[in-house]
C-alpha positions as CSV (number, residue, x, y, z in Angstrom):
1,X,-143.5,21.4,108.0
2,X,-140.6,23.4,107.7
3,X,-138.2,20.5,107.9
4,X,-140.0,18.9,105.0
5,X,-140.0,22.2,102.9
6,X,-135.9,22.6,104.0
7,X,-135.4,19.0,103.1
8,X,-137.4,19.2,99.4
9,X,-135.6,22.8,98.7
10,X,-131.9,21.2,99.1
11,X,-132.6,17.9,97.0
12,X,-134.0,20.3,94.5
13,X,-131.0,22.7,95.3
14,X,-128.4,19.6,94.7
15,X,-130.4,17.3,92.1
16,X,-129.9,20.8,90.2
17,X,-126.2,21.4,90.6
18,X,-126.0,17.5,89.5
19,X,-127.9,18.3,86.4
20,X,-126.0,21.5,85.4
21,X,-122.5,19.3,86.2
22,X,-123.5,16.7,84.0
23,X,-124.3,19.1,81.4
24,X,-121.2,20.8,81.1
25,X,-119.3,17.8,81.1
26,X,-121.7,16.4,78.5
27,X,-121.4,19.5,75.7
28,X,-118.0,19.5,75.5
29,X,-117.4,16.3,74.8
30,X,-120.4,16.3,72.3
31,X,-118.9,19.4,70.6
32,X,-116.1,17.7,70.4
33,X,-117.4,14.2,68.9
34,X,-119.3,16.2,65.9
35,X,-116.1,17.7,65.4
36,X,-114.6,14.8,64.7
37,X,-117.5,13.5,62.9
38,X,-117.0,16.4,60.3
39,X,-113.3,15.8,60.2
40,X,-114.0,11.8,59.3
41,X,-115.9,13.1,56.6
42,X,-114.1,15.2,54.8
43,X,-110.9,12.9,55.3
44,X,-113.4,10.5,53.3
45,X,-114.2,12.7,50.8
46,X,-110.3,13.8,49.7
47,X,-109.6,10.1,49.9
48,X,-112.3,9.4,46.8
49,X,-111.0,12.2,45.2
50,X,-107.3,11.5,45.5
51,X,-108.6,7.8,44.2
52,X,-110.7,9.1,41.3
53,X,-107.4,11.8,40.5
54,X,-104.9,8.6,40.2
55,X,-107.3,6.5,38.6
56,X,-109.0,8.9,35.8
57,X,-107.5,11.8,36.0
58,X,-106.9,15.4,38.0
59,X,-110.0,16.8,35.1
60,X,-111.8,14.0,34.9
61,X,-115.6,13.8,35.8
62,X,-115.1,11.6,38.4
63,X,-112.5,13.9,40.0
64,X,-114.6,17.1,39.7
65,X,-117.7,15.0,41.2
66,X,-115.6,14.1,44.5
67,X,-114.5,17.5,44.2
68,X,-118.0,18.5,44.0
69,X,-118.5,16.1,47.1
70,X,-115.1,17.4,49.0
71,X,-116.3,20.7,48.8
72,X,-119.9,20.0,49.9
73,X,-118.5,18.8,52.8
74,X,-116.5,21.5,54.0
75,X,-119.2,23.8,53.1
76,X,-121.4,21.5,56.0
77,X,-118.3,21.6,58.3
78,X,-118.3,25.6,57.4
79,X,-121.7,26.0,58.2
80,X,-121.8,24.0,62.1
81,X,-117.8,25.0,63.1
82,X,-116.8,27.8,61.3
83,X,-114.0,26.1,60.4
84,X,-113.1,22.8,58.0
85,X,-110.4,19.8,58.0
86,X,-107.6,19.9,55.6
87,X,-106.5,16.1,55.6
88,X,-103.7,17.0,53.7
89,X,-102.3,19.5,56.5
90,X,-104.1,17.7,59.1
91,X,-105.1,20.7,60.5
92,X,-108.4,22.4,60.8
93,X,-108.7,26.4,58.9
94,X,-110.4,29.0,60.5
95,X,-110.9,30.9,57.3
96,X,-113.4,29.9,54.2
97,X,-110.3,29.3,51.7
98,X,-110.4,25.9,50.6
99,X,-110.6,27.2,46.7
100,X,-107.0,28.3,47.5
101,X,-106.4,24.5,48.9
102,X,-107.7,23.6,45.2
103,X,-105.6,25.4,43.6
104,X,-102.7,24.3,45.6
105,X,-103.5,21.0,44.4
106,X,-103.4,21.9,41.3
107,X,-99.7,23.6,41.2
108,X,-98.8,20.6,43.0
109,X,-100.1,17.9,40.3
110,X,-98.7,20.5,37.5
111,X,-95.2,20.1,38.9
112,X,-94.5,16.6,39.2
């Protein structure tokens, strides 16, 4: 009887440190695919707004909808990561300044 009991203790003992493995290998790499997901987004979203700026307009409606939508976005990003994807920089921000990224654009489209 004690074989047996010895026997079902160290499958339990190993199919456990197979399933704690596995899910540390696992998280990461899901952490890092919604991470990516977030960034494809918001890459998206400045793309239709740099479309709707060239075709109607840096004021236009259009442009302060995708704005609207750009900003929605790194609001969601915000809200899982803490952070948000600057396309533009290709770099992700750790602080909750894209207004100042706006306003960048801005001094940039007012110079050239």
């Amino acid at each position: 009887m004690k074989v047996q009991s010895f026997k079902r203790f160290a499958v339990s003992a190993v199919m456990t440190t197979g399933l704690s493995a596995a899910m540390f290998v696992a998280v990461p790499r899901s952490y890092a695919d919604d991470h990516e997901k977030c960034q494809r987004r918001v890459e998206h979203a400045e793309a239709k707004l740099d479309q709707a700026i060239r075709k109607h307009g840096e004021r236009s409606g259009e442009a302060q909808e995708r704005r609207r939508d750009l900003n929605a976005e790194r609001e969601r990003c915000w809200s899982e990561y803490h952070g948000w994807w600057d396309a533009h920089e290709r770099r992700w921000h750790e602080d909750r300044d894209w207004d100042r990224d706006r306003d960048r654009d801005h001094d940039r489209d007012d110079h050239h």
